[in-house]
FIMARRO-842391 format. One record per residue: x, y, z of N, C-alpha, C in turn; residue in three letters. Coordinates in steps of 0.1 Angstrom, whole numbers, padded with zeros to 4 digits, always signed. Example, Ala and Ser with C-alpha at 12.3 -4.5 7.8 and 13.67 -1.06 7.14 Angstrom:
+0132-0057+0078+0123-0045+0078+0132-0033+0078ALA;+0128-0022+0071+0137-0011+0071+0129+0000+0079SER;
***
This chain:
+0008-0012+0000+0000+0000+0000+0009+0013+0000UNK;+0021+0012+0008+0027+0027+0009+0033+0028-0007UNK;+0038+0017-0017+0044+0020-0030+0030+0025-0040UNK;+0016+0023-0034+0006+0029-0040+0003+0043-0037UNK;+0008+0047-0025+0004+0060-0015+0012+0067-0024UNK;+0026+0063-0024+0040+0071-0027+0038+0078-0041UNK;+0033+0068-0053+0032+0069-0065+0020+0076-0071UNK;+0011+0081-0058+0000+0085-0056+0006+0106-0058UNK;+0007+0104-0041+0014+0116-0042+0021+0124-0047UNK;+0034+0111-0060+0043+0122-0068+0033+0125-0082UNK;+0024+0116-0086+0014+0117-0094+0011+0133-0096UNK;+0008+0133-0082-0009+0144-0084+0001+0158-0079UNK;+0014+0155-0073+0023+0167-0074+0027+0166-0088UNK;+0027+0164-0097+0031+0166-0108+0018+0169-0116UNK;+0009+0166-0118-0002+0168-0124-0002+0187-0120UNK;-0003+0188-0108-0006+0201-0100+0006+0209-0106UNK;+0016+0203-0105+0028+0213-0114+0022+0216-0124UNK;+0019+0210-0134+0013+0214-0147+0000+0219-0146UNK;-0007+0219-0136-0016+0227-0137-0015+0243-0131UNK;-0002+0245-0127-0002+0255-0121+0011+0265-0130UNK;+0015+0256-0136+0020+0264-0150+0016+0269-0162UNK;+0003+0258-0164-0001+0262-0175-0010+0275-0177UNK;-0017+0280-0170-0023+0293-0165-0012+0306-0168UNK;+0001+0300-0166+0009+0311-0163+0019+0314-0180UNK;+0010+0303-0188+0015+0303-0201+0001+0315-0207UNK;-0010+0311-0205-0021+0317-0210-0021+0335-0208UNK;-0014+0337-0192-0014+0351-0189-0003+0356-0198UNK;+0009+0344-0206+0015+0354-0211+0009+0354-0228UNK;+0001+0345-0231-0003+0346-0243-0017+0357-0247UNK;-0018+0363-0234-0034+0371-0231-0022+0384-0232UNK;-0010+0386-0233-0003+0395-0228+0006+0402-0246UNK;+0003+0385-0257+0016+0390-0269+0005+0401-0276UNK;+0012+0409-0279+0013+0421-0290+0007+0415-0305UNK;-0004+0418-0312-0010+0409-0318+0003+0407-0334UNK;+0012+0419-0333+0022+0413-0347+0032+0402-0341UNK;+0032+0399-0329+0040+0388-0324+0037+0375-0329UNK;+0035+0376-0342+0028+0363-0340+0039+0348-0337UNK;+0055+0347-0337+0061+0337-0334+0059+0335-0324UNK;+0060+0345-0311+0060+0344-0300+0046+0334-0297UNK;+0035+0337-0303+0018+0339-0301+0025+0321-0302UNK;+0025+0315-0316+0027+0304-0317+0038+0290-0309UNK;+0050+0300-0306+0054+0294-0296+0051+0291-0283UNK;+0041+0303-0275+0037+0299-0266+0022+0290-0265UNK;+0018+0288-0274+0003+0277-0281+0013+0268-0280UNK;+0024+0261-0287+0030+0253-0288+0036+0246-0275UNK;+0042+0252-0265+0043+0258-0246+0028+0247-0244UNK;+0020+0254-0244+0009+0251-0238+0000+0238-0242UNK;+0003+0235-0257-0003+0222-0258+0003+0212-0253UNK;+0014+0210-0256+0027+0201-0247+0024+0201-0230UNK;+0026+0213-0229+0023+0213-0217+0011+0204-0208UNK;-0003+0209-0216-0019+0203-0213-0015+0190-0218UNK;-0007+0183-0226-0010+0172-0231-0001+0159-0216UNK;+0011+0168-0215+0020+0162-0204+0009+0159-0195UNK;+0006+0172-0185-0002+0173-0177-0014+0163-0172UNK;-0021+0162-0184-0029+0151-0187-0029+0136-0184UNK;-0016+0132-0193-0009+0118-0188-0004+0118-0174UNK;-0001+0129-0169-0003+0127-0155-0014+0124-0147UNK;-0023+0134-0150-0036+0132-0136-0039+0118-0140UNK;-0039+0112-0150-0046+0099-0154-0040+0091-0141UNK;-0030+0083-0141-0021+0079-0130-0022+0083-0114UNK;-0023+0094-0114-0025+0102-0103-0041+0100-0099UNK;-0053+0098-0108-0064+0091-0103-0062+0075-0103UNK;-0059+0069-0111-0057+0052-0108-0053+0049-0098UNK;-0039+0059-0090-0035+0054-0077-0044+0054-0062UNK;-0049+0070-0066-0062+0074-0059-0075+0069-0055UNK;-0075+0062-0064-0087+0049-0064-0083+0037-0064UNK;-0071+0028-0063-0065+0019-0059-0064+0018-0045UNK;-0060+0033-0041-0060+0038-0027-0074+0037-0018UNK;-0087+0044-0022-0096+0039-0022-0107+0032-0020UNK;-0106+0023-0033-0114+0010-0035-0105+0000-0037UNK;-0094-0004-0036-0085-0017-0029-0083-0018-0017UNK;-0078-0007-0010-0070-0010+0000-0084+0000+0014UNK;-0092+0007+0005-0101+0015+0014-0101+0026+0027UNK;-0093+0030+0018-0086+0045+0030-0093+0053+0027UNK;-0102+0059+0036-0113+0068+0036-0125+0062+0036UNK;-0126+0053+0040-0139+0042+0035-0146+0040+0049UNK;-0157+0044+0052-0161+0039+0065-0169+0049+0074UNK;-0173+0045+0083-0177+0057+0096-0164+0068+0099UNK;-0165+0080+0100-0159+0088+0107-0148+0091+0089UNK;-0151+0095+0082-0142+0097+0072-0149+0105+0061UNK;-0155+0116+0065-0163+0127+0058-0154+0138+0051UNK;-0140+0137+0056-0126+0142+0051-0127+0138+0036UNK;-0131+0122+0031-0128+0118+0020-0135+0121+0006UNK;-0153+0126+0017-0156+0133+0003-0157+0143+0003UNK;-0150+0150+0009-0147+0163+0009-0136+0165-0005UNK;-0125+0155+0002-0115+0156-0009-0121+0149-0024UNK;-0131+0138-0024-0133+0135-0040-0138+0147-0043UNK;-0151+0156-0038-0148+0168-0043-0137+0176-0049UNK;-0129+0176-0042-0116+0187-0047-0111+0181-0057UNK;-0107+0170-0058-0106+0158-0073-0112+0162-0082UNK;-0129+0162-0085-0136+0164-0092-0138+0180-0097UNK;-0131+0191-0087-0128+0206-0091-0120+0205-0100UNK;-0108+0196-0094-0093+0198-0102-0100+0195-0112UNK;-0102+0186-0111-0105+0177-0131-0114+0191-0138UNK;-0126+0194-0132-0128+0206-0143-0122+0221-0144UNK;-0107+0220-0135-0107+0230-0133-0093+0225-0150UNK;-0087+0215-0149-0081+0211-0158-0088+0209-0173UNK;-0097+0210-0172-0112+0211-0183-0110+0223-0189UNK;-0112+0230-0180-0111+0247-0178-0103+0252-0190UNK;-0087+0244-0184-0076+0249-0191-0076+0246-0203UNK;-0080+0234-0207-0083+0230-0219-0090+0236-0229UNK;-0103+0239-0227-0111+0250-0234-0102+0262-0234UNK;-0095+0270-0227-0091+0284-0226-0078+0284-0235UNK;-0077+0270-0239-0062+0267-0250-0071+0264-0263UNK;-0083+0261-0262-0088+0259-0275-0093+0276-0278UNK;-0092+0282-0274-0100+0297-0275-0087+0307-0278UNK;-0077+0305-0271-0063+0307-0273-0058+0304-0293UNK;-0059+0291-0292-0058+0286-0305-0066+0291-0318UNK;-0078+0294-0314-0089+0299-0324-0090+0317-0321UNK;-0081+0319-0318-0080+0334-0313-0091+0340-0313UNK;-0096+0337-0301-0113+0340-0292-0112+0340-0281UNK;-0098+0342-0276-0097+0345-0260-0102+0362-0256UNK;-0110+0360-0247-0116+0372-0242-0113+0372-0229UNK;-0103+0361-0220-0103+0367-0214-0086+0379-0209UNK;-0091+0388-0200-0076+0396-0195-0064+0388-0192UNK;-0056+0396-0188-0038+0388-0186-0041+0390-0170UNK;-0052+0399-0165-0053+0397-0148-0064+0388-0146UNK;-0078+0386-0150-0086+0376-0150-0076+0364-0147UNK;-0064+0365-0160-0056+0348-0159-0048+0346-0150UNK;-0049+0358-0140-0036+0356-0130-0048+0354-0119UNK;-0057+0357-0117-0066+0351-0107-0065+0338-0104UNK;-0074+0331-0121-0076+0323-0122-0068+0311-0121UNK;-0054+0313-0122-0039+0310-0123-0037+0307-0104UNK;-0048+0309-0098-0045+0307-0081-0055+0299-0076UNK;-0062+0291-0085-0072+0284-0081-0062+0269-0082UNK;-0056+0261-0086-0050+0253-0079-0043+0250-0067UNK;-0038+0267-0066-0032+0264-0052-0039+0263-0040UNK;-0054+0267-0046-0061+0264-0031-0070+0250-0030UNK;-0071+0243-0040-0077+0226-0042-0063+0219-0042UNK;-0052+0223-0041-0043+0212-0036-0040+0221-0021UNK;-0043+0232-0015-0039+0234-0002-0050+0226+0005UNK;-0065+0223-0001-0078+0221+0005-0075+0199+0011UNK;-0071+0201-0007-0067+0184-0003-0058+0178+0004UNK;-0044+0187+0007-0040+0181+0015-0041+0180+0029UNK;-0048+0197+0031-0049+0200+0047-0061+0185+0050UNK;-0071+0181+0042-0080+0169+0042-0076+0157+0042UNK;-0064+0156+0037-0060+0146+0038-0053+0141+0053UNK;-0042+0149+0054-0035+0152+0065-0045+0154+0081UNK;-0047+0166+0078-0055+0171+0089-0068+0160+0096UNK;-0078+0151+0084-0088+0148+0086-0098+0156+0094UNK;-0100+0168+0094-0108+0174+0101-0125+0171+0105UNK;-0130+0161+0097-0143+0156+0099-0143+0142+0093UNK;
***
């Protein structure tokens, strides 16, 4: 179980890396000068790689999560209201990783409306569904 936990957590730290970069590709593509266009394309190019990495990550990073789970049943039971708390924040990430995806398709079809500060907001919403899930995890507070 701990080689499931272990492969668990570098998972969804790495998923989270990439989700917390790729926001910060968008604020600079909400930011090029519209004759830029190398730049415009290199950083589309940044960002698909990027969402595509990203991706093959959370995949892994859920399989272990639910191996964790529904195999071994950690969070399973009386007294473990912590757990759906956290599939919640699971199910944020994933559309928050949704999110990104659309905002690179709108990027790509040059139909992004939104600002380079909207994207810096928006760009801080992982760090609070991985501060939410671990303090839940850790902490178990309910």
């Amino acid at each position: 179980m701990l080689w499931v936990k272990s492969l668990h957590i570098v998972f969804v730290a790495s998923w989270f890396a990439g989700l917390l970069y790729l926001p910060r590709i968008f604020v600079n593509l909400a930011m090029v000068p519209p004759e830029s266009v190398a730049e415009e394309a290199r950083l589309i190019l940044m960002a698909r790689k990027l969402l595509r990495f990203t991706t093959l990550l959370a995949v892994p990073a859920l399989v272990f999560g639910l191996w964790l789970f529904l195999g071994y049943g950690i969070g399973r039971g009386p007294g473990n209201g912590w757990m759906h708390a956290k599939l919640a924040v699971v199910v944020l990430a994933l559309g928050y990783h949704h999110a990104c995806g659309r905002l690179l398709a709108k990027f790509v079809a040059k139909r992004n409306t939104r600002s380079h500060v909207w994207l810096r907001w928006f760009n801080e919403v992982p760090v609070v569904l991985l501060l939410a899930a671990v303090i839940l995890v850790v902490v178990k507070p309910f």
